[in-house]
N, C-alpha and C positions, 0 to 999 in steps of 0.2 A: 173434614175440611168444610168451611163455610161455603154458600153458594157464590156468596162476591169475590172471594178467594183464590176461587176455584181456575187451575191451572197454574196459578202463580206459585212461585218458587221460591223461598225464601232465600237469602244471599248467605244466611249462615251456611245454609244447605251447601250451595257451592264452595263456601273455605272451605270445610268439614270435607268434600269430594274433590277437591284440590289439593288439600294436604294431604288428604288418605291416598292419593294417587301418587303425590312425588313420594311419600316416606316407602308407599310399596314396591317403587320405580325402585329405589336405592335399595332394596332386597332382590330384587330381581335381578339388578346390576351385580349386586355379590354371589348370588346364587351362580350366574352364567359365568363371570370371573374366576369361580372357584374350581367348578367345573371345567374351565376350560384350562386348570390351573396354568392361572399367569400368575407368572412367578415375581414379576414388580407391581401387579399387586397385592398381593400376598405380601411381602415383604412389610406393608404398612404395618401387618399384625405381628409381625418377626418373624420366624425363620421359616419360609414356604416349605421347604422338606417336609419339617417336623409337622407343619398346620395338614399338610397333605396326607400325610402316614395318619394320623389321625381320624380324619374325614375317612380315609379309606378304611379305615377298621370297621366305622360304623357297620351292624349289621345293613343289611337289603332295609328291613321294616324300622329301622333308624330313619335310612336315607329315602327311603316313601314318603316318611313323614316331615323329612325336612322339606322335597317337594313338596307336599300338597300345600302346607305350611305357609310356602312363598308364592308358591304361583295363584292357590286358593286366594290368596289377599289382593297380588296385584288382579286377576280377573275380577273379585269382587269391588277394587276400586275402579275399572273401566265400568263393571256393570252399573255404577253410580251414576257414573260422567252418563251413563244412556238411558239413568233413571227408571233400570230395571227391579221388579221386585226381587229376581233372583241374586240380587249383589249380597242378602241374610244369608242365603246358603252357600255361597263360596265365602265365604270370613266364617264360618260356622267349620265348613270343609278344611279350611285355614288352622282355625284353632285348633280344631281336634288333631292334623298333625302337626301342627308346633307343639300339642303337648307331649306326643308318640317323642318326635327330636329331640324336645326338650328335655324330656322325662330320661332318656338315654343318656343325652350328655351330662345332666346333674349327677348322675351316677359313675360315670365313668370317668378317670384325670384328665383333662386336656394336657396341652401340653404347657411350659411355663410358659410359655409370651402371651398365652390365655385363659390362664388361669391368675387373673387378676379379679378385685374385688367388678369393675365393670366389664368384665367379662363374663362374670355372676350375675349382674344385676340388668345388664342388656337384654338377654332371653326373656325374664319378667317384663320389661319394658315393652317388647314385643309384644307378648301374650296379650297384657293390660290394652294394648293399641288396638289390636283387632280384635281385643271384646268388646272395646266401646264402639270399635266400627261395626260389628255385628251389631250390638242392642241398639246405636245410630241408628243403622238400617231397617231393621225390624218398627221402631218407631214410626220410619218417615215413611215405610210401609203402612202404618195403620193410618195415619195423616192423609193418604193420598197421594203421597211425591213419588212412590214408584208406582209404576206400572206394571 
């Protein structure tokens, strides 16, 4: 980062930490929803029973990595909002157990109300999001913008 620059924060920066915050906020909302299985929510996906017996099968090292998954995201997007350099290692921490979840669920049937083509294509879209929020990070790491 230049010297005249210097301190200043570029405003992509912030969409980019604004939108990684709310798309992780609405992961973290389902994560806790699922867990706390509510059953009108759940319902959105169809039939809370079946979505639940499911999630429950998951082994222990499934369900690790679907936490780290979500929670590694949403802390890595607060770590943004405070302009921390460790916000690369929690979306790092992120991926690697969305790919542990993800890797389990491609493998195994869900159930039919989720076992639709965006059902399939969701988990990638996830993945894709917190790479670029990772490789984000790590860039605006070298920039200067964390700390």
């Amino acid at each position: 980062m230049d010297p005249i620059n210097a301190g200043k924060v570029p405003t992509s920066y912030w969409v980019v930490t604004g939108l990684g915050l709310l798309w992780n906020s609405f992961g973290a909302y389902d994560y806790v929803m699922t867990r706390m299985r509510n059953a009108d929510y759940l319902k959105s996906a169809g039939d809370p029973q079946a979505i639940l017996a499911w999630i429950d099968s998951f082994p222990i090292w499934a369900q690790i990595g679907w936490g780290l998954g979500v929670w590694g995201s949403f802390l890595g997007s607060v770590l943004m909002v405070l302009r921390s350099r460790h916000a690369a290692s929690a979306f790092l921490v992120s991926l690697l157990g969305a790919i542990v979840s993800f890797g389990y669920q491609f493998t195994h049937t869900p159930p039919a109300a989720l076992d639709t083509t965006a059902g399939k294509v969701i988990p990638l879209v996830i993945m894709a999001v917190v790479a670029v929020l990772w490789r984000y990070c790590r860039k605006s790491a070298q920039q200067g913008l964390l700390r």
